[in-house]
N, C-alpha and C positions, 0 to 999 in steps of 0.2 A: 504494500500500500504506500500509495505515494505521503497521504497524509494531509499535511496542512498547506504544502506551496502546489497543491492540485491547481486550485483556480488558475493561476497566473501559469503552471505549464499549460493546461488544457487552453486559455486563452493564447498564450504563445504561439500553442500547434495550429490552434485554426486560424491564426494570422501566415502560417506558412514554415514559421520555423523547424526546421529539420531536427536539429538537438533537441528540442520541446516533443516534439514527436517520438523521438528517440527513447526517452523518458520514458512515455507512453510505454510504448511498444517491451521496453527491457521489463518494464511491471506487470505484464500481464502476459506476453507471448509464453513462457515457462509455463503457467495453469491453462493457458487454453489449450498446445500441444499435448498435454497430460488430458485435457477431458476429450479433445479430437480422438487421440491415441485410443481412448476406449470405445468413444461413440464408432467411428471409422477408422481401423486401425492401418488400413493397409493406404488412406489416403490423405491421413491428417496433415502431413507437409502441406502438401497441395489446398487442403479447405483452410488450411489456418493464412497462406496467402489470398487466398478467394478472401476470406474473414477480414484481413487488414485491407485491402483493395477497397471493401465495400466501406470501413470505417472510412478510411483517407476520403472516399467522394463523400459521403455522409457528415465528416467532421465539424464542419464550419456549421450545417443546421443543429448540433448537438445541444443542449440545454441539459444544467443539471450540474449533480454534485459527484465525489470517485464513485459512491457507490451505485448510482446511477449509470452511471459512466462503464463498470463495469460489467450492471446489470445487460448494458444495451449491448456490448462488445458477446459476450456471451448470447443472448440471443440473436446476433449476427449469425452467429459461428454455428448457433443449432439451426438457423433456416438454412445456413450452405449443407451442412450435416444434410438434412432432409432432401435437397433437391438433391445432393450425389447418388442418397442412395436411390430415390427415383430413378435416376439416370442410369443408376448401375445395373436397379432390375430391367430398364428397358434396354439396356446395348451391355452385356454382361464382355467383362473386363478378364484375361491371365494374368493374374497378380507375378510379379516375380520375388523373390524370396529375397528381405535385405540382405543375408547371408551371400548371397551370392555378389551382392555388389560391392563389396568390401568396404569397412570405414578408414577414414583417417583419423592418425592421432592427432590428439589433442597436444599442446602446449603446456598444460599445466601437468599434476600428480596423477600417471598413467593408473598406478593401482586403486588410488582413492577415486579416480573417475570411473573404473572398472567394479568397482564396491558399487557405487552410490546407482550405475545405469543399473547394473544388475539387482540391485533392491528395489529399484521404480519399476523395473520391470516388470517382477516378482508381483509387487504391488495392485500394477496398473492391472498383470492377468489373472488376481484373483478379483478387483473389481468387474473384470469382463466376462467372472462365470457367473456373476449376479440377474437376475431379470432387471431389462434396458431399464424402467423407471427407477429401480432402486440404485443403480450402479448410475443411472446420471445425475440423482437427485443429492448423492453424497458428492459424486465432480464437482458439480455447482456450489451446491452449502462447502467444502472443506477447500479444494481446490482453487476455485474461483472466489471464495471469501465470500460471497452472497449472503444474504438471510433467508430468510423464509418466504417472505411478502415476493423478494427481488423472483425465487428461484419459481415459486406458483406462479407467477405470472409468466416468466420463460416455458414453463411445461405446459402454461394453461389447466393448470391442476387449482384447489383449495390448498391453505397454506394447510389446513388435517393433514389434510395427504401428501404431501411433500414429508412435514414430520412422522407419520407412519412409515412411509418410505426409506425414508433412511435411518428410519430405528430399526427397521425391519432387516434392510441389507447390513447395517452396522450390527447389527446383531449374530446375521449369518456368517461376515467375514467373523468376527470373534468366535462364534461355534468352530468356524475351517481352522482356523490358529492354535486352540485348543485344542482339538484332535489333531491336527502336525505337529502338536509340541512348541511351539514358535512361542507362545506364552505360556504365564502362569496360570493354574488354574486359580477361579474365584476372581483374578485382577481385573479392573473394569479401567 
């Protein structure tokens, strides 16, 4: 969260400034890659450019405060979400395996970047064996920092059921943790 000098970046950016933008962009690309990742996994690069695309033409009409701000960016991101996979049930797609495309290293700590992918990994594919509502509804509330109000309005849900939702899925992933041993028993 950017915090308190939001107004004056988000002003900045829709006067043009690129660093203001940048701002932007370094605060919240991380959480939306992470809920694309789940929502779409084999296309989220791709919708999370679509997602900033549509914000950059949209910016200058924007009104509002971060939370706001992040509200709207995320429901950016879940109508790209929607129309891919539209498009992917009508012209179906060979995914190819990132494995095969090889990464490149990184600059900083090879092993501590090698820990930290491989736990978001971990993370992200047990969010993904959740049912889509539950496993978007905690993206949103944990991921994306949202509320309740912000994320029922993104699903078009009641804010009930958003919180059932992800009492429900927060609950299942702590059942799967517990039977893998991954935590303690009783710890909440």
């Amino acid at each position: 969260m950017i915090g308190s000098p939001f107004p004056a970046v988000l002003s900045a950016a829709q006067a043009g400034d690129e660093q203001a933008f940048a701002v932007l962009w370094r605060d919240l690309q991380p959480a939306l890659l992470r809920y694309l990742r789940v929502a779409s996994p084999t296309a989220a690069d791709d919708l999370a450019a679509d997602t900033w695309m549509s914000v950059i033409r949209g910016l200058v009409r924007f009104r509002g405060d971060e939370q706001q701000f992040r509200a709207w960016v995320f429901t950016v991101a879940r109508h790209r979400t929607i129309d891919w996979h539209r498009q992917a049930a009508r012209q179906p797609v060979e995914v190819v395996p990132a494995e095969l495309l090889g990464d490149r290293p990184a600059p900083d700590d090879v092993a501590v970047a090698a820990v930290e992918a491989q736990s978001t990994r971990a993370a992200l594919a047990l969010l993904a064996e959740l049912p889509g509502d539950q496993a978007e509804a905690i993206l949103l509330r944990v991921l994306a920092g949202l509320d309740v109000a912000a994320v029922a309005t993104i699903m078009g849900k009641r804010p009930g059921t958003v919180r059932v939702l992800a009492h429900r899925g927060l609950r299942r992933l702590a059942t799967r943790l517990e039977s893998a041993g991954l935590t303690r028993a009783g710890t909440r």
